[in-house]
N, C-alpha and C positions, 0 to 999 in steps of 0.2 A: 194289738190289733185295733185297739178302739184309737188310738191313734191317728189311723189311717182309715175308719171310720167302719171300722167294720165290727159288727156287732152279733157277739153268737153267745150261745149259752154254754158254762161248762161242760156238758156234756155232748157237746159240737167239734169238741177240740181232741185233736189227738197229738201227744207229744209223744215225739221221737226224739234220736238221740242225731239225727243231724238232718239237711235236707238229704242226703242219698237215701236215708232209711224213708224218708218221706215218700221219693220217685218210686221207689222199688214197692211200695204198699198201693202208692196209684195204678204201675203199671200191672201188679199181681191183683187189681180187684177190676180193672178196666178195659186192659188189654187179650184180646186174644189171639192166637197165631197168625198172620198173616192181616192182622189191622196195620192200618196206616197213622201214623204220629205227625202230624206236619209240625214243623218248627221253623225260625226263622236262622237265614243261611248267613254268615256261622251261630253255631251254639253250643252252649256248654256240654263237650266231650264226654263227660260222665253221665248226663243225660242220656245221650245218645247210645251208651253201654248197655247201661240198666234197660232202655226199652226194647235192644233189643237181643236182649237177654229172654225179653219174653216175647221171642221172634214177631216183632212188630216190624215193618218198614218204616226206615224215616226218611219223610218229603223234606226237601228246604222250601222255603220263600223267600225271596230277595230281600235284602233291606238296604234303606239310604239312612240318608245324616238324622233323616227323623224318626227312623225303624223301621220295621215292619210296614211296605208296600200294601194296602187293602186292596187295590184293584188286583194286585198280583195273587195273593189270597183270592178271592174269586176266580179267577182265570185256573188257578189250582186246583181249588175245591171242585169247579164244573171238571175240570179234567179225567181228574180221580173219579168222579161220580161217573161222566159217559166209560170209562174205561172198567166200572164194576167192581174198583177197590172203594171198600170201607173206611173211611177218617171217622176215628174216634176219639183224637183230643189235638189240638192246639198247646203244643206247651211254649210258653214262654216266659220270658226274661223283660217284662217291658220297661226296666229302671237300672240304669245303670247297667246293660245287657252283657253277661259272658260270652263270649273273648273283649266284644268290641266295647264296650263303654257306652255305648246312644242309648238315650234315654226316646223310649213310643210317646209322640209327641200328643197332646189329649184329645184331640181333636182324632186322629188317628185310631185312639185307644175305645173311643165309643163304636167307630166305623169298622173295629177289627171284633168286637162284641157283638154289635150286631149282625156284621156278614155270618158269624158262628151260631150266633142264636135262629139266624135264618137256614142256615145250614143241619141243624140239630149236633154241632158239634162240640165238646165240650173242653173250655177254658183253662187250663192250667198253669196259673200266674206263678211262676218263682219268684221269690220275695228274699231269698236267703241273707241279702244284706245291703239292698235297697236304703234301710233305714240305716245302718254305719256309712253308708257310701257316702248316699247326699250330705252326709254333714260335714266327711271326707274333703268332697268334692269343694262343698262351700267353700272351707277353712284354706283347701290347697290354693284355688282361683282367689282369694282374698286376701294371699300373701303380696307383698312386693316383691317386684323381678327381684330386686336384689338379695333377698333374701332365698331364694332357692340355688339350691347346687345339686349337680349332679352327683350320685354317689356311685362310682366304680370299685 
């Protein structure tokens, strides 16, 4: 974590044995029946299980090439609020995103924390392999065309 610049004390830290054990501890200490989960539209499937497992609804948001829409998040949030449904967390994927691959572009990534922190809504970054990815990513885009082949 200090890595990525994040800094907490041993006793901050809770290990599990994968991120699903992770979800299902967020959604069993955060969620209550009939809260709303916004995410961004598509997202990882197993997410989507586990929350609502603990009969949560899940909203989508749109996203483009550079993720997650912030205007569209607004327009959301307000919606949900005039209609009297409760949002209780934002989860997402903002690096390397499940199914799609787009990485929340940073500029984005402050505009989509602050609409949240304006909202009182709370954050749930998936991380599960943002840091294998990027270096993935790097290594695949830094080969020569020639050297890739497809494998059937």
């Amino acid at each position: 974590m200090a890595l990525d610049g994040i800094h907490g004390h041993p006793d901050d830290v809770v290990v599990t044995v994968g991120s699903q054990q992770g979800l299902d501890l967020i959604a069993r200490i955060f969620l209550d029946p009939g809260d709303v989960v916004v995410t961004e539209g598509p997202t990882y499937v197993t997410a989507i299980g586990t929350f609502s497992a603990y009969q949560a609804k899940i909203v989508h948001v749109p996203m483009d090439a550079d993720g997650l829409i912030p205007q569209d998040l607004v327009e959301t949030l307000a919606r949900l609020q005039a209609e009297g449904r409760k949002v209780k967390l934002l989860y997402t994927v903002p690096t390397f995103q499940n199914p799609t691959g787009v990485t929340l572009n940073p500029v984005r990534r402050a505009d989509v924390i602050e609409i949240c922190r304006r909202a009182g809504v709370l954050v749930v970054e998936d991380r599960t392999v943002s840091r294998h990815q990027s270096r993935s990513a790097t290594a695949w885009h830094g080969w020569p065309a020639s050297s890739r082949r497809r494998c059937n």
